[in-house]
ZATI-331881 format. One record per residue (C-alpha): x, y, z; residue in one letter; residue number from 0. Coordinates in Angstrom, 3 decimals. Example, Ala and Ser with C-alpha at 12.3 -4.5 7.8 and 13.67 -1.06 7.14 Angstrom:
<atom u="12.300" v="-4.500" w="7.800" res="A" n="0"/>
<atom u="13.670" v="-1.060" w="7.140" res="S" n="1"/>
***
This chain:
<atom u="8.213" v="-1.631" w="-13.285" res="X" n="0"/>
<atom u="5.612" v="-4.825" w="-12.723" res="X" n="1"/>
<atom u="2.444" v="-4.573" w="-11.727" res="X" n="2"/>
<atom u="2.570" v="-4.342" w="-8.164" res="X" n="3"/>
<atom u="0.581" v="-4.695" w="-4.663" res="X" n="4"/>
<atom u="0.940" v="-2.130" w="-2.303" res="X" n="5"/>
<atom u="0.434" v="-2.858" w="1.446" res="X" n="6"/>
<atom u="-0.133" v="0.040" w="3.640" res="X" n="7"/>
<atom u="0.376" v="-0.658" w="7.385" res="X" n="8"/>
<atom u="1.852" v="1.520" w="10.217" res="X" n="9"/>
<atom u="4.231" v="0.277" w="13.468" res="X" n="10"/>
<atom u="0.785" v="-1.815" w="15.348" res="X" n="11"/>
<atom u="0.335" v="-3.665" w="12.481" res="X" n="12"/>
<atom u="3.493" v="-4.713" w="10.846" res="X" n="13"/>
<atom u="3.613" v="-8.153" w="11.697" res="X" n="14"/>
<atom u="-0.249" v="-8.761" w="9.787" res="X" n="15"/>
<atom u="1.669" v="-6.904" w="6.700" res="X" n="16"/>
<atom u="4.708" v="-8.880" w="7.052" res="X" n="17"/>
<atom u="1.993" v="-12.120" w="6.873" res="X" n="18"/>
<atom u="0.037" v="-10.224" w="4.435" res="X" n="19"/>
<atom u="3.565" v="-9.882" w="2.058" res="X" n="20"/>
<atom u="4.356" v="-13.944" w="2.536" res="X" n="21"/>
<atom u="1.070" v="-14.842" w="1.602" res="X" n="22"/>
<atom u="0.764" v="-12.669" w="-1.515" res="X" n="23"/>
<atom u="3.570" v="-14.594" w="-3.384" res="X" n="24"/>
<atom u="2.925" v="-18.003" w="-1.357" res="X" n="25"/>
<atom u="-0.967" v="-18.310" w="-3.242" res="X" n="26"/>
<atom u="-0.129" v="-17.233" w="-6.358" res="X" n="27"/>
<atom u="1.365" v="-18.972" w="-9.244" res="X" n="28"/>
<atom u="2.606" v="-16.028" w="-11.134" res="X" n="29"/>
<atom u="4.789" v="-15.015" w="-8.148" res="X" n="30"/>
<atom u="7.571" v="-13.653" w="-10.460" res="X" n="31"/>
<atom u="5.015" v="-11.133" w="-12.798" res="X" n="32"/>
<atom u="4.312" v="-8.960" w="-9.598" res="X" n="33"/>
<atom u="6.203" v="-7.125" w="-7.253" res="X" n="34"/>
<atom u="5.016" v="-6.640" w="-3.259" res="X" n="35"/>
<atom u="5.902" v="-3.765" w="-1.364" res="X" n="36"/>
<atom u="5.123" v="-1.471" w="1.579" res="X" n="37"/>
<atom u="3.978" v="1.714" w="1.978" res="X" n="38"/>
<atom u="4.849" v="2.568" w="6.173" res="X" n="39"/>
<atom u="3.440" v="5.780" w="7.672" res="X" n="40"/>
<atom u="7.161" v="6.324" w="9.241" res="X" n="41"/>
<atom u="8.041" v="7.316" w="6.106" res="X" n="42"/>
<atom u="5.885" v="9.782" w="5.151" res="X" n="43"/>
<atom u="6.821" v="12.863" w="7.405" res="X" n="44"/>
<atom u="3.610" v="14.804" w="6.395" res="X" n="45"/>
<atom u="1.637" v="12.199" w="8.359" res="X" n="46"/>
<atom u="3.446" v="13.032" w="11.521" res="X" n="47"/>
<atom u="3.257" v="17.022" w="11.055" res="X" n="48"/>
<atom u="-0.452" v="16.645" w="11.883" res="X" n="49"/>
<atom u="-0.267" v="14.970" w="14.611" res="X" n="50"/>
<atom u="-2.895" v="16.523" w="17.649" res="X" n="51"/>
<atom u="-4.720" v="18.681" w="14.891" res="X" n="52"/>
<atom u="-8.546" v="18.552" w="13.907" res="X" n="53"/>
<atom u="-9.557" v="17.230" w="10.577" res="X" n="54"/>
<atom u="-13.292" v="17.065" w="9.133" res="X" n="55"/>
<atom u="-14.171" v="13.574" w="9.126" res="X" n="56"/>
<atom u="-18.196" v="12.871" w="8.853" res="X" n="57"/>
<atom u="-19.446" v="16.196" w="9.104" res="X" n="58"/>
<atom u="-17.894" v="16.783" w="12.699" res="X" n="59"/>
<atom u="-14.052" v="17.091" w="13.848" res="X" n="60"/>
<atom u="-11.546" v="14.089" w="15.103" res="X" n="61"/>
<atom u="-8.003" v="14.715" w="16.025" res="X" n="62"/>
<atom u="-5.580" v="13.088" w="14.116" res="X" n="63"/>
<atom u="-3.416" v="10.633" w="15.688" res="X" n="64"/>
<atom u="-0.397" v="8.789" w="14.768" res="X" n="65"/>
<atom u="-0.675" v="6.119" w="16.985" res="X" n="66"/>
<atom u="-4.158" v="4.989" w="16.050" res="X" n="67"/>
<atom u="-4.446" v="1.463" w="14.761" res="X" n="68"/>
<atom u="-5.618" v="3.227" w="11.302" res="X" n="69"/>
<atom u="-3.375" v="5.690" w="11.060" res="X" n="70"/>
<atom u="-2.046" v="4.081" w="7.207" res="X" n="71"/>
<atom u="-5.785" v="4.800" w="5.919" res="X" n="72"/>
<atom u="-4.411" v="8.549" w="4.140" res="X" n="73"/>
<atom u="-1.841" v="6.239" w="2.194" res="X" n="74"/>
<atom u="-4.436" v="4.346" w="0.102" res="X" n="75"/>
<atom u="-3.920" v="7.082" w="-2.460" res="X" n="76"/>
<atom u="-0.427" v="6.678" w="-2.859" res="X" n="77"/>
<atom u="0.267" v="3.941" w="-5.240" res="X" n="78"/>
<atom u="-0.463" v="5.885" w="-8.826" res="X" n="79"/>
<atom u="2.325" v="8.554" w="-7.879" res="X" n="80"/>
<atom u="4.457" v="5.934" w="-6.257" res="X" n="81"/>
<atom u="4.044" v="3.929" w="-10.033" res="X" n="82"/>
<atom u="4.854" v="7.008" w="-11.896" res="X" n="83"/>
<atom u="1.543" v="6.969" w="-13.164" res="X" n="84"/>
<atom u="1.720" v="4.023" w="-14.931" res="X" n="85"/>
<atom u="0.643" v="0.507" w="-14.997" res="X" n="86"/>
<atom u="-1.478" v="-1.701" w="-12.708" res="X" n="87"/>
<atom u="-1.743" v="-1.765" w="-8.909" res="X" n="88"/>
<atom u="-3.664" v="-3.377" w="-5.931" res="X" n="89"/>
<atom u="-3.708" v="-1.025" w="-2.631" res="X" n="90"/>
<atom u="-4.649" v="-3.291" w="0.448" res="X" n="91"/>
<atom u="-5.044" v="-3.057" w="4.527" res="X" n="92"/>
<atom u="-2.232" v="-5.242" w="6.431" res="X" n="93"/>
<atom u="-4.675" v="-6.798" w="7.843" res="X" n="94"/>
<atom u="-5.975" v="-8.970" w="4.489" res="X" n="95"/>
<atom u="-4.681" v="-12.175" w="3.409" res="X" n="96"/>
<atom u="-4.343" v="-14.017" w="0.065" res="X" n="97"/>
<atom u="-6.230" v="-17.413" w="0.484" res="X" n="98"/>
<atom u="-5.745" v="-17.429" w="-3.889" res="X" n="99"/>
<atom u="-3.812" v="-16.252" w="-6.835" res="X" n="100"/>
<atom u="-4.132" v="-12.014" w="-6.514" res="X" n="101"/>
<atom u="-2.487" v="-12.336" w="-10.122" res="X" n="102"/>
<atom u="-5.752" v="-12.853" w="-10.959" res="X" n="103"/>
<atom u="-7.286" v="-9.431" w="-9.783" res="X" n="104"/>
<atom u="-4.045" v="-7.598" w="-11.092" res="X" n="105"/>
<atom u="-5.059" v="-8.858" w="-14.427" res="X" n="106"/>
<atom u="-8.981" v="-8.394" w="-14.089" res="X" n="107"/>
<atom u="-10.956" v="-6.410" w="-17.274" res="X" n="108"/>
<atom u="-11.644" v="-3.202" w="-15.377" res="X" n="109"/>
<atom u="-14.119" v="-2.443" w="-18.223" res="X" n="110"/>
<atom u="-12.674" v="1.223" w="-18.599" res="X" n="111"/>
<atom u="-12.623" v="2.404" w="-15.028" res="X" n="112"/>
<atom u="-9.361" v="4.260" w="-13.000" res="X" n="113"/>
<atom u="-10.418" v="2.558" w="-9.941" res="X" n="114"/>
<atom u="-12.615" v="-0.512" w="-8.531" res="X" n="115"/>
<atom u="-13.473" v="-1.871" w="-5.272" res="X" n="116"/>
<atom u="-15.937" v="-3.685" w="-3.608" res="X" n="117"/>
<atom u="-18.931" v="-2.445" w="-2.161" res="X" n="118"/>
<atom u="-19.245" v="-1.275" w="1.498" res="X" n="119"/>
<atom u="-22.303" v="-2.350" w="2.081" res="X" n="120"/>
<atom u="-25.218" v="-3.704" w="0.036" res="X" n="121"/>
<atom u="-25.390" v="-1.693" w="-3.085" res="X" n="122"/>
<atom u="-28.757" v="-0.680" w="-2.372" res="X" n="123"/>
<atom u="-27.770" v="1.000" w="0.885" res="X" n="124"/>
<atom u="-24.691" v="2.806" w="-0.191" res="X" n="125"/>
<atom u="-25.080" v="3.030" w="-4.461" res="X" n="126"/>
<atom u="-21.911" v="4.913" w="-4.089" res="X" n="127"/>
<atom u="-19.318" v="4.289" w="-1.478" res="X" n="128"/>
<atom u="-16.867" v="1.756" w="-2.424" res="X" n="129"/>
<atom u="-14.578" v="-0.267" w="0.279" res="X" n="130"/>
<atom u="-10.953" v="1.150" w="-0.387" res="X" n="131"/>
<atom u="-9.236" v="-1.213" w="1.608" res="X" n="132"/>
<atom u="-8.284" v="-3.067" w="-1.143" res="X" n="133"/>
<atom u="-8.693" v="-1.290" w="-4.722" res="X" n="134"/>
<atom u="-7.271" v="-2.033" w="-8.248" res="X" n="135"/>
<atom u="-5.766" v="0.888" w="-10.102" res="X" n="136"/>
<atom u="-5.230" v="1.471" w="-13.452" res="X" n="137"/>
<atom u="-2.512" v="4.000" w="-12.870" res="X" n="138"/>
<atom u="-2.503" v="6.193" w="-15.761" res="X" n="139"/>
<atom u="-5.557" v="7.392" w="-15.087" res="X" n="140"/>
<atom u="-5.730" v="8.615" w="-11.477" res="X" n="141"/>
<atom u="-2.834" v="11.392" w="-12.056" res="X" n="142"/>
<atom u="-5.323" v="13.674" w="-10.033" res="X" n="143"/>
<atom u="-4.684" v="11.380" w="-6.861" res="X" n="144"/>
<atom u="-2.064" v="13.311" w="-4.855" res="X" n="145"/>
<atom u="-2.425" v="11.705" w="-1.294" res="X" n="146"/>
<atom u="-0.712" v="14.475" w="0.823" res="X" n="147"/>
<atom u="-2.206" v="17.481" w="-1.061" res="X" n="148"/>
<atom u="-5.507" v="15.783" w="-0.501" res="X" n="149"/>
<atom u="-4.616" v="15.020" w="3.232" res="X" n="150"/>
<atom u="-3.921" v="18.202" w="3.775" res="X" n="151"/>
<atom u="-7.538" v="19.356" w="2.664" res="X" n="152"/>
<atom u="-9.090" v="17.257" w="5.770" res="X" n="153"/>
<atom u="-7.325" v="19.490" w="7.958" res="X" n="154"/>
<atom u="-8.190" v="23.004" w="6.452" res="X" n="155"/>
<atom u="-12.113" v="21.639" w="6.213" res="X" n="156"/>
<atom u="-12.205" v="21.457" w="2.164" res="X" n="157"/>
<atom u="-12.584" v="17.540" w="2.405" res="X" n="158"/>
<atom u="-13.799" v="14.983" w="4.373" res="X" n="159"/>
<atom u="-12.513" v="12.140" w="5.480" res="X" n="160"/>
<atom u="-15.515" v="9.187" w="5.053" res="X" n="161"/>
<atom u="-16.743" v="11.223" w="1.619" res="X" n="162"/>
<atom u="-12.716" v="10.631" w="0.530" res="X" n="163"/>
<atom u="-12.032" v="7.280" w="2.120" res="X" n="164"/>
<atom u="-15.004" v="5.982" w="0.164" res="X" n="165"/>
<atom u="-14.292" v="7.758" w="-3.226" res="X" n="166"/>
<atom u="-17.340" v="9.790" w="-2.683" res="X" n="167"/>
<atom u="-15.080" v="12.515" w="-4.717" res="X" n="168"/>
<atom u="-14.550" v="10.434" w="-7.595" res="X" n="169"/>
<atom u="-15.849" v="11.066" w="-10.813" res="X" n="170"/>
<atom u="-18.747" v="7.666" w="-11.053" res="X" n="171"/>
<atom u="-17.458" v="6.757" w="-14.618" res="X" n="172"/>
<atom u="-14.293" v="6.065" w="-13.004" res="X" n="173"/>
<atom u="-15.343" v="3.554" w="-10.649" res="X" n="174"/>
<atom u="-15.908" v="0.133" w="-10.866" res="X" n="175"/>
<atom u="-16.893" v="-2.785" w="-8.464" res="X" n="176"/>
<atom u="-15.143" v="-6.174" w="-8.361" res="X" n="177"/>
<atom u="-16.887" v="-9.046" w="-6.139" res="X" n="178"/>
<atom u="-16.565" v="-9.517" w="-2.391" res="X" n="179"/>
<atom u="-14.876" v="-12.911" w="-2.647" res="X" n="180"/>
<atom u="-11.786" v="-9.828" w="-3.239" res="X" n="181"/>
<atom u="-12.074" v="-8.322" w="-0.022" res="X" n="182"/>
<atom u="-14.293" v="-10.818" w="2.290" res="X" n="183"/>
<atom u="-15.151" v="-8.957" w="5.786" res="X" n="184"/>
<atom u="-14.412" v="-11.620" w="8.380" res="X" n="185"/>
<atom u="-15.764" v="-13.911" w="5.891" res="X" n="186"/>
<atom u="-13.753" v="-17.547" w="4.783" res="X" n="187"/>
<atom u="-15.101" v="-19.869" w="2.359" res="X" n="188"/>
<atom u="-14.157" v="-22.058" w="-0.732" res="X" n="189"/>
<atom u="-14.855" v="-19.003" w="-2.796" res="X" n="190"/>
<atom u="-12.835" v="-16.226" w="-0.653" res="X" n="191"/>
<atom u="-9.827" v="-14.807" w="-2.786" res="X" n="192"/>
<atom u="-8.783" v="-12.285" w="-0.383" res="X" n="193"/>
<atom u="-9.484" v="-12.740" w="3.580" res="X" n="194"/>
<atom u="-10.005" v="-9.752" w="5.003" res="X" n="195"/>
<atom u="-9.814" v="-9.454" w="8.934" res="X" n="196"/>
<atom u="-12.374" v="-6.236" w="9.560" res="X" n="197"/>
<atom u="-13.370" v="-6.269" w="12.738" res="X" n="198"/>
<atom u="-10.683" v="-4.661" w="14.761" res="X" n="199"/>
<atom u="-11.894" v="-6.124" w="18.052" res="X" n="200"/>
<atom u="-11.940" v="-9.623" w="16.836" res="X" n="201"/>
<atom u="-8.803" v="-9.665" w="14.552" res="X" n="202"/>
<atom u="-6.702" v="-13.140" w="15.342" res="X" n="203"/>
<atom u="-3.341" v="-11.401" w="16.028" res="X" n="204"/>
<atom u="-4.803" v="-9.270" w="19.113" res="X" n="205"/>
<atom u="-6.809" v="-11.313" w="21.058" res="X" n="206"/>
<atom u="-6.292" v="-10.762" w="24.977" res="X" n="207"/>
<atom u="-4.981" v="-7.368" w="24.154" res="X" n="208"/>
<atom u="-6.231" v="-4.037" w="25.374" res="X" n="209"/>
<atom u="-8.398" v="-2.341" w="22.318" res="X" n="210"/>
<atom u="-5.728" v="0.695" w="21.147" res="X" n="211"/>
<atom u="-8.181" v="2.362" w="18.203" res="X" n="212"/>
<atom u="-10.740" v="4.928" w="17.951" res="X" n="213"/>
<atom u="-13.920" v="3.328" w="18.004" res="X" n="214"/>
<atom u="-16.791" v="4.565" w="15.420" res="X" n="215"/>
<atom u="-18.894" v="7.818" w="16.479" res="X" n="216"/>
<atom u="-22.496" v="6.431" w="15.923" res="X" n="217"/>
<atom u="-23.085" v="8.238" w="19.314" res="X" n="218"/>
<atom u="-21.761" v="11.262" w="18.116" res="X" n="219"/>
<atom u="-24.924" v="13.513" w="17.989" res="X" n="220"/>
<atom u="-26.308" v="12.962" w="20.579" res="X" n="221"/>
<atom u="-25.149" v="15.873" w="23.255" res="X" n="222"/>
<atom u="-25.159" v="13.961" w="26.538" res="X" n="223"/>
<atom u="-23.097" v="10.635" w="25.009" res="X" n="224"/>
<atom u="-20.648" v="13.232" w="23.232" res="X" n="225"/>
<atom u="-20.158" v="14.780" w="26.115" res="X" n="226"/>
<atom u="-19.575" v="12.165" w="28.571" res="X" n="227"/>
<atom u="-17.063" v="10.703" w="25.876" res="X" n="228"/>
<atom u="-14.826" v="14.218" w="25.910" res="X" n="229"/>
<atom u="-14.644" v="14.078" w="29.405" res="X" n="230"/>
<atom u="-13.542" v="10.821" w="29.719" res="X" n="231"/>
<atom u="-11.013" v="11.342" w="26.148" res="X" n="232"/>
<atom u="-9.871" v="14.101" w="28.314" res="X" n="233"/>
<atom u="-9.299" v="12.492" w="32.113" res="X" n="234"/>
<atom u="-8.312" v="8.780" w="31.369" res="X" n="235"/>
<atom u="-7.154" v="8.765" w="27.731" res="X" n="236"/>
<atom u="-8.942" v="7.721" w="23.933" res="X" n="237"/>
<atom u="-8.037" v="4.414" w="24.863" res="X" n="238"/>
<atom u="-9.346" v="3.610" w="28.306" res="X" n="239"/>
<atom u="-12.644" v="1.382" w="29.325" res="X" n="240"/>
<atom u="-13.168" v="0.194" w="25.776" res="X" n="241"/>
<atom u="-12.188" v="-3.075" w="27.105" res="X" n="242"/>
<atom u="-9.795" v="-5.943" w="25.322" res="X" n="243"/>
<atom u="-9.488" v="-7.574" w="21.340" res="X" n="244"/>
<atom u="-11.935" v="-10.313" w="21.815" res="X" n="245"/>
<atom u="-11.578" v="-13.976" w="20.172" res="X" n="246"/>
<atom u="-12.078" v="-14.437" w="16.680" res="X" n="247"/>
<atom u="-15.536" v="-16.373" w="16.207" res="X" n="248"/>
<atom u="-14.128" v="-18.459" w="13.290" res="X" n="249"/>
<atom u="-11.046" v="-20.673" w="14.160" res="X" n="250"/>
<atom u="-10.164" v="-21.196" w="10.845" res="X" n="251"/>
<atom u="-9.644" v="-17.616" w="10.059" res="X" n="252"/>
<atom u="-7.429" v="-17.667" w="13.116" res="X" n="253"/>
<atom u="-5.808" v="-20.638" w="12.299" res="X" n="254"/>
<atom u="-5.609" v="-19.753" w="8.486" res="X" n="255"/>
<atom u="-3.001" v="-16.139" w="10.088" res="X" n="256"/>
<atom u="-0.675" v="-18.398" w="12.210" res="X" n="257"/>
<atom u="-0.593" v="-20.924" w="10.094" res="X" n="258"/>
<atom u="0.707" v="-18.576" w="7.572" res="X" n="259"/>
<atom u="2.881" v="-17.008" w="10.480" res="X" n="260"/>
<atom u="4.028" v="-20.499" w="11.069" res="X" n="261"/>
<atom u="5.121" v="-21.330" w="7.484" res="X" n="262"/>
<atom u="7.208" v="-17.418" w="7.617" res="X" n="263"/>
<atom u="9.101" v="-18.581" w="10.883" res="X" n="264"/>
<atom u="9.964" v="-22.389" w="9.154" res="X" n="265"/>
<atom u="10.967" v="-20.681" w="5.952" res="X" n="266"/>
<atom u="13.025" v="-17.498" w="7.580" res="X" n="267"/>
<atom u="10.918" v="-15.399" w="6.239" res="X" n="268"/>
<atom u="10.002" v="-13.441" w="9.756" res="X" n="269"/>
<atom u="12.499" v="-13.838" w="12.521" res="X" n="270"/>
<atom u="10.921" v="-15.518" w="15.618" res="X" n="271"/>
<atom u="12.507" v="-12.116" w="17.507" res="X" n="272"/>
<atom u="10.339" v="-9.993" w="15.346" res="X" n="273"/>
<atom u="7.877" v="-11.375" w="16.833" res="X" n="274"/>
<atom u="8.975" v="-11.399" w="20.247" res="X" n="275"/>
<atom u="9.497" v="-7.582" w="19.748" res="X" n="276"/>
<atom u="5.751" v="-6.750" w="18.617" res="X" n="277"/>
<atom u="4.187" v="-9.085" w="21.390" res="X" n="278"/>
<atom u="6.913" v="-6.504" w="24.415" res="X" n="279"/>
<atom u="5.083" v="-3.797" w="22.103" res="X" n="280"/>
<atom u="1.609" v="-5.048" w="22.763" res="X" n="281"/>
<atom u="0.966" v="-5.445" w="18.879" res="X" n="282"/>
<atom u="0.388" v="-9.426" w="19.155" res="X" n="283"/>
<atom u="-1.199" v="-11.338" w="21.540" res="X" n="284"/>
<atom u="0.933" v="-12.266" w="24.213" res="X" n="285"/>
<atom u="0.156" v="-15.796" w="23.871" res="X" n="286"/>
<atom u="1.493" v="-15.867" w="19.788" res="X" n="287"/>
<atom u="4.369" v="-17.836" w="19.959" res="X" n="288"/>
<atom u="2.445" v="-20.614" w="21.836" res="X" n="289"/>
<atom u="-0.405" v="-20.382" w="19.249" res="X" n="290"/>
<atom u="1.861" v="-21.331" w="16.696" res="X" n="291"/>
<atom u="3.043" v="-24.220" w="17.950" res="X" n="292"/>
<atom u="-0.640" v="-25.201" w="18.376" res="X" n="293"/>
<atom u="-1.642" v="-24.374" w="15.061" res="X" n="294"/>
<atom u="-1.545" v="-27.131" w="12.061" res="X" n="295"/>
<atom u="-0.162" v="-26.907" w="9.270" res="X" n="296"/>
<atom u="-1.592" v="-25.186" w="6.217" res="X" n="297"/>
<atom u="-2.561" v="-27.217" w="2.985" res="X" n="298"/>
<atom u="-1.219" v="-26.377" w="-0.162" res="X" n="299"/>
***
């Protein structure tokens, strides 16, 4: 098998992997040395068999749900058993872009580490919790990954879910760090490799929508806030008052998605009823197909 890149996505964001796919081979000039594929929660049932149960996540409980917009994350640890336990692979979000060659991170010295990342946050914050939501793997040597085993331990309290989404359970020596320019937050410049659309509110493909994700707990220890969030989780739904997707504050990170989404429409690689279907969904803005047409053209 090639070395390959692995994009994990669920049904709201299919179209930004779709994107994500076309822009992979489109920015790289080594195109035919790597394969692309997808790793969908639909088609791992052991997902779904959780669905409405607690799992430790941060010291406290969340219910696991199927229909969050983040509901891929568990599937980050798939690619090593998915490879057979060999060769190279890059794990990333569907909502990251290739603005250059990824051939070039498939092929990176990984100095002797299983596993690297970026950081999360300045390294003097967090020294040890790495940004999984893109990660190189060197295959052979992560044969302890098992992603449902270990999703399984979030729900019977022997693992939680920011310690393991982070790698907080990795042996150090095994980790590595690669620069942000491979997973830029919200961030595009002449030096970005790998775009990475972060902010869930703000991400180009939603704007107008109604939010449908979990926001963060920061709130969540303090007794009266917690409360008054149950109550309303409980009478008006996860979802409600938390208001709509707002606009992107950088055009050309908006225009940089549908102009990609433009060139997949020209070339046939994404049916213009694809589209259609995820805006009746409420997946993409409702306003896409008229964004496109507005959008210029991409340079080479």
């Amino acid at each position: 098998m090639n070395d390959c890149v692995f994009i994990h996505t669920n049904e709201r964001q299919w179209l930004g992997a779709l994107v994500s796919a076309y822009s992979l081979k489109r920015n790289s000039t080594h195109a035919d040395e790597f394969d692309v594929q997808f790793i969908h929660t639909r088609d791992h049932a052991f997902l779904a068999d959780r669905e409405g149960q607690a799992f430790l996540r941060g010291g406290g409980t969340r219910i696991w749900r199927m229909d969050d917009l983040q509901s891929f994350t568990p599937l980050r640890f798939m690619p090593p058993k998915l490879m057979g336990y060999e060769g190279r692979a890059v794990i990333m979000d569907p909502d990251i872009f290739a603005v250059r060659d990824i051939h070039e991170l498939l092929t990176k010295d990984m100095q002797g580490t299983a596993v690297m990342g970026r950081h999360r946050s300045k390294p003097e914050k967090r020294k040890f919790c790495v940004a999984t939501s893109v990660m190189l793997l060197d295959c052979a040597k992560l044969t302890h990954w098992d992603a449902e085993r270990e999703f399984g331990e979030l729900f019977s309290f022997d693992r939680d879910y920011k310690r393991w989404i982070c790698l907080a359970y990795e042996p150090e020596q095994n980790v590595g760090y690669f620069g942000s320019e491979w997973n830029d937050f919200d961030h595009l410049d002449d030096n970005t490799r790998l775009l990475h659309n972060t902010k869930r509110r703000t991400q180009p493909w939603k704007t107008g929508l109604k939010v449908d994700y979990t926001p963060a707990d920061k709130l969540k220890n303090v007794p009266i806030v917690g409360s008054l969030v149950k109550l309303k989780n409980r009478w008006l739904g996860e979802y409600a008052l938390l208001g709509r997707y707002a606009r992107h504050p950088d055009i050309r990170q908006e225009q940089f998605f549908f102009g990609l989404l433009k060139e997949c429409l020209e070339n046939d690689v994404i049916d213009e009823a694809v589209v259609r279907n995820e805006m009746a969904l409420s997946h993409v803005r409702q306003d896409a197909l008229e964004v496109i047409d507005r959008t210029p053209a991409l340079v080479h």
